[in-house]
C-alpha positions, 0 to 999 in steps of 0.5 A, spaced: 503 495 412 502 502 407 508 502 403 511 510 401 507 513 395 513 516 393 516 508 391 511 507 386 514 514 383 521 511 384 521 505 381 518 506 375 523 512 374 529 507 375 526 502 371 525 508 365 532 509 366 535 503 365 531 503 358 536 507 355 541 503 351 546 504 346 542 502 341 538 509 338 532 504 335 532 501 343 532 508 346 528 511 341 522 507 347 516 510 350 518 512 356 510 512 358 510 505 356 508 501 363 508 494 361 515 495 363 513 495 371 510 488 374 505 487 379 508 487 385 509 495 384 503 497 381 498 494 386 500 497 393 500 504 389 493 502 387 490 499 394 493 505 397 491 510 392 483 507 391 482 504 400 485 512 401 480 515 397 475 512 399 477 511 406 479 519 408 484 522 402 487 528 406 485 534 401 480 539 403 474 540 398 474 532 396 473 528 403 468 523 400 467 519 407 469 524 412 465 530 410 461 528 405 457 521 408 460 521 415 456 528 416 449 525 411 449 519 415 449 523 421 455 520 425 459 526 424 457 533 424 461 540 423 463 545 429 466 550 423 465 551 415 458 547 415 457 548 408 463 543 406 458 538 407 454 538 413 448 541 410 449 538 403 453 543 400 459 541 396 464 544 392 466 541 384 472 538 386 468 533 391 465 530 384 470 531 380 477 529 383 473 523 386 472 521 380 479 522 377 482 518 383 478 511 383 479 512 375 486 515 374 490 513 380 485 505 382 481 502 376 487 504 371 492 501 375 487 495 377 486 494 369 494 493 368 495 489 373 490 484 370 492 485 363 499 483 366 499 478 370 492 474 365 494 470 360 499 471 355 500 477 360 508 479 360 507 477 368 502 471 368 501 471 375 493 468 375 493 470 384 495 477 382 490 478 375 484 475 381 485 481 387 486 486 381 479 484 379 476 483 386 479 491 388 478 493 381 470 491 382 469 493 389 472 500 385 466 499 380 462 498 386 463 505 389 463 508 383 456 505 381 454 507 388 456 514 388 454 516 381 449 511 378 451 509 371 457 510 369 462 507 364 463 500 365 464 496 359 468 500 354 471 503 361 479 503 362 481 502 354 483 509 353 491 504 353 488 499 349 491 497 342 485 501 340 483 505 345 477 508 346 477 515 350 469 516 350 466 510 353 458 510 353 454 509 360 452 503 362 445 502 367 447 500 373 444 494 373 449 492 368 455 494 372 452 489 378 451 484 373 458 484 370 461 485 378 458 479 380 461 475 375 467 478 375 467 477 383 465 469 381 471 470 377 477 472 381 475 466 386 476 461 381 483 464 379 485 465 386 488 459 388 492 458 396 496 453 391 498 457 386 504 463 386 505 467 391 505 475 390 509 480 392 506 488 394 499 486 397 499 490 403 491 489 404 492 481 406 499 480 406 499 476 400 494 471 404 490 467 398 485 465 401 483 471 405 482 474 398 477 469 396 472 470 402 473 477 401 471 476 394 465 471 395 463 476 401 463 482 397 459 479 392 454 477 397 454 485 399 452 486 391 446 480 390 444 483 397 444 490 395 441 488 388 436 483 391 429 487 391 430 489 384 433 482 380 431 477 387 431 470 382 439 472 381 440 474 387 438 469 390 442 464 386 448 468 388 447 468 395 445 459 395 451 458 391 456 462 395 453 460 402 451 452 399 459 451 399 464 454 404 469 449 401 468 452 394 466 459 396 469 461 403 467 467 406 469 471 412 469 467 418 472 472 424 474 479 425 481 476 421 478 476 415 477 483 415 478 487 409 482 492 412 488 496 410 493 497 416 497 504 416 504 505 418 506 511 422 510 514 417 508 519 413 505 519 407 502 513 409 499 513 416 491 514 417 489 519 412 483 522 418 490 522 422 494 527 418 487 531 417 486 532 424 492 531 428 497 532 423 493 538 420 491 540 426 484 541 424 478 540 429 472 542 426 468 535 427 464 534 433 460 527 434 452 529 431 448 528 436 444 523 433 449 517 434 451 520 440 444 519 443 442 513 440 449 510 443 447 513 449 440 510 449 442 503 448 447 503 453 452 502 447 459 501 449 462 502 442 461 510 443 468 510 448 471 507 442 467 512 437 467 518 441 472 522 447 467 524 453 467 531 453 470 535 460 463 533 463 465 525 462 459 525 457 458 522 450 454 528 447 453 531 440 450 536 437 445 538 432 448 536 423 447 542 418 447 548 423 450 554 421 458 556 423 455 562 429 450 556 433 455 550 432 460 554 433 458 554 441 457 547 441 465 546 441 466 546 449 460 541 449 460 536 444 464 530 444 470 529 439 471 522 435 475 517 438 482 517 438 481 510 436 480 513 429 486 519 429 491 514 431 497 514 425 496 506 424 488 506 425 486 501 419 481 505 413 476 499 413 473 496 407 468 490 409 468 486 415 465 480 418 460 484 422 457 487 416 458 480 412 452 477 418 448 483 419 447 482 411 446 474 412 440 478 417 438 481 412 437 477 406 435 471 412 429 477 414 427 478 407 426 471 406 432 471 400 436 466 405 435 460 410 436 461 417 435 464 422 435 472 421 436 472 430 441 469 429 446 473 424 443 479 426 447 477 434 452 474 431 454 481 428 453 484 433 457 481 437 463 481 432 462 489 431 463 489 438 469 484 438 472 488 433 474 494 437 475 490 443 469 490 447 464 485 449 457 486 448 454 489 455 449 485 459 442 485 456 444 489 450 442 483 446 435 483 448 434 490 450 436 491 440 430 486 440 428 481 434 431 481 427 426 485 424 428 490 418 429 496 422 433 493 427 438 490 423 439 496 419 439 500 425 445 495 428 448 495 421 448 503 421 452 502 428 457 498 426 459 501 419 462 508 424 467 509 419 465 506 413 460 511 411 460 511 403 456 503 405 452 507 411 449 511 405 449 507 400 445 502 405 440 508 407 439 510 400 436 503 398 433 502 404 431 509 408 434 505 414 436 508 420 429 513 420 434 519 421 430 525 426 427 530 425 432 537 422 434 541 428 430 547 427 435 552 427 440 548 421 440 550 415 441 545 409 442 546 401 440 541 395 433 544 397 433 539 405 434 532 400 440 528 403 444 527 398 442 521 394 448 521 389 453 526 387 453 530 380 458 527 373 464 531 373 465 537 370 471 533 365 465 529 362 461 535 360 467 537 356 470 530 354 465 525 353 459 530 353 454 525 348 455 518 351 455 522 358 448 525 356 447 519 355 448 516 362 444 521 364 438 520 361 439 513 364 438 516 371 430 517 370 432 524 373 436 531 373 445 530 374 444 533 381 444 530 388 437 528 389 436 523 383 434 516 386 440 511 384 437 504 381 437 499 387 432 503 391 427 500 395 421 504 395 
């Protein structure tokens, strides 16, 4: 379970307190100093604050996910306020406070917990140093994902013996190559014999569920990389699939990386507290996802969707203005109360995805084994995931494991995890999106959104090494530069 934000805040307010002695050189101590503060207190803030904004974060203006990639990706689309994201317009808070929260509130609190708890560290804990670099790299995941270069290698140093607050940019493909070591790493330190944690609301402090997300997330990155750097990525996903003793990955919808909400506000289902809680009911089901579903016979859109007063599955048309969308509002169907419930867990990666990728890497000739196989066997999984068993002949109805169909099938199942969904559409163009309804009207000149702009704090603080990183993008700081892992 979530723990309350607010702990986070006490915690470190008691242990300040009881700084204070008799001793004037002892009281005259930063009272910012945060070494004072164990890892068990710094990382469910920072799993709660990092998964929450990746997963929904409640403030308007700054809904990564549930504005942003789950309207692009077409699961999603607006009844009202269309220009908050479904038509490609976005306000300076969307890139800019994204941007503070994965560094402010998730990397820096990660970066502490490994200086801590590594060795020589006030905590030495080599189980707490490995999830915090496991988080820590998925972090730097989405943020490379999301923006392109960025700063990684001189990053999180602005506490340091000599800190460094204008760190230089770094391509891409140095992030990824620095990730899949740090992620190498993290397994070797984590150890199911080693000491136990405490503060780990993800897994429960369940060691070796953090090792096979370790390895599992590492597989994403080689996979995702894989057209761009094949012999490397190719030697990650033979190392990592050669020795399951060493190298464990997920294995059911158990292992799922996963954070499960509690009911008790502030720490329930960010989506719950924007729509239920806040009353908002300005998303509908798009009628992409809707049809596609209904076309496949795909019982996953009774957990994705509520039927509409017909007892249909139905959407409507993305990017269309608030007068005509608008008239959608007694026909389209509403998300699924699967995902508004209080404790519906915000998803990281699952056992799906993971065989889906294997289908993928199997199909493009990366791995051995049968593409066929991965690709049911992540069917199935997606399907189990909510609940539900894979309706007769849907297997054969989706067809052989080609390109299109596992990424088609990998777009189905990452319903909810749309920065992924549009990372991985970004990269491969898969799921082929139909044609704009005529009638809609999109900004950043009709391109869906291929990453989003620096924040406007780098222009104004770290302007020569942001100029930098710009240049490394090979185009303009807007939303239609192709990020490096790009396909075609």
């Amino acid at each position: 379970m979530k723990i309350i934000k607010a702990l986070f805040v006490s915690i470190g307010l008691m242990t300040l307190a009881g700084s204070c002695t008799s001793e004037f050189d002892e009281m005259n101590v930063s009272p910012n100093d945060p070494t004072a503060i164990s890892p068990q207190y710094l990382l469910p803030y920072a799993l709660e604050a990092s998964v929450d904004r990746y997963w929904g974060v409640r403030t308007r203006f700054e809904r990564l996910n549930l504005d942003g990639a789950m309207c692009w990706m077409q699961y999603l689309t607006r009844n009202i306020y269309s220009n908050e994201g479904d038509n490609y317009e976005v306000s300076v808070g969307f890139y800019t406070n994204n941007w503070k929260g994965f560094f402010n509130d998730a990397q820096v609190n990660y970066q502490r917990i490994i200086t801590l708890a590594g060795p020589g560290g006030q905590f030495e804990n080599a189980n707490y140093e490995g999830v915090a670099l496991v988080m820590r790299s998925w972090v730097f995941s989405l943020l490379a994902d999301v923006y392109g270069p960025i700063p990684y290698t001189e990053a999180l140093k602005g506490t340091a013996e000599s800190p460094n607050y204008t760190p230089v940019y770094d391509p891409v493909e140095t992030v990824y190559a620095g990730l899949l070591k740090d992620l190498k790493t993290a397994n070797e330190k984590l150890s199911v014999t080693g000491p136990a944690i405490a503060g780990d609301i993800l897994y429960g402090g369940d060691i070796l569920k953090w090792k096979k997300f370790a390895n599992s997330l590492r597989l994403r990155l080689a996979n995702r990389q894989a057209v761009k750097k094949s012999a490397e990525s190719k030697a990650v996903m033979a190392e990592i699939l050669g020795n399951a003793t060493i190298y464990p990955v997920f294995t059911s919808n158990a292992d799922n990386a996963k954070l499960t909400n509690s009911a008790v506000l502030p720490s329930n289902n960010e989506w719950h507290q924007v729509m239920i809680q806040d009353g908002r009911t300005d998303w509908n089901i798009s009628k992409t996802l809707a049809d596609r579903l209904n076309e496949l016979g795909d019982s996953r859109i009774t957990v994705y969707a509520q039927p509409n007063k017909a007892g249909k599955y139905e959407g409507h048309a993305n990017g269309l203005p608030d007068a005509v969308a608008t008239a959608y509002l007694g026909t389209s169907s509403l998300l699924g109360t699967y995902f508004t419930a209080p404790t519906a867990p915000a998803v990281i990666m699952t056992f799906s995805e993971l065989n889906l990728i294997l289908a993928e890497a199997a199909a493009d000739g990366d791995i051995t084994g049968s593409a066929q196989t991965y690709l049911e066997k992540g069917i199935t999984a997606s399907f189990e995931q909510y609940g539900l068993t894979v309706p007769a002949g849907y297997l054969a109805k989706v067809g052989t494991a080609t390109k299109t169909t596992i990424m088609e099938q990998k777009w189905i199942s990452l319903f909810g995890q749309a920065i992924e969904a549009w990372t991985e559409y970004r990269r491969t163009g898969l799921p082929v999106l139909p044609a704009k309804d005529s009638r809609s009207v999109f900004s950043n000149d009709g391109v869906l959104p291929t990453r989003l702009k620096y924040p406007t704090s780098e222009y104004s603080l770290n302007k020569v090494s942001l100029d930098k990183g710009i240049s490394l993008l090979g185009g303009a700081d807007d939303m239609k530069s192709k990020l490096w892992w790009v396909e075609k």
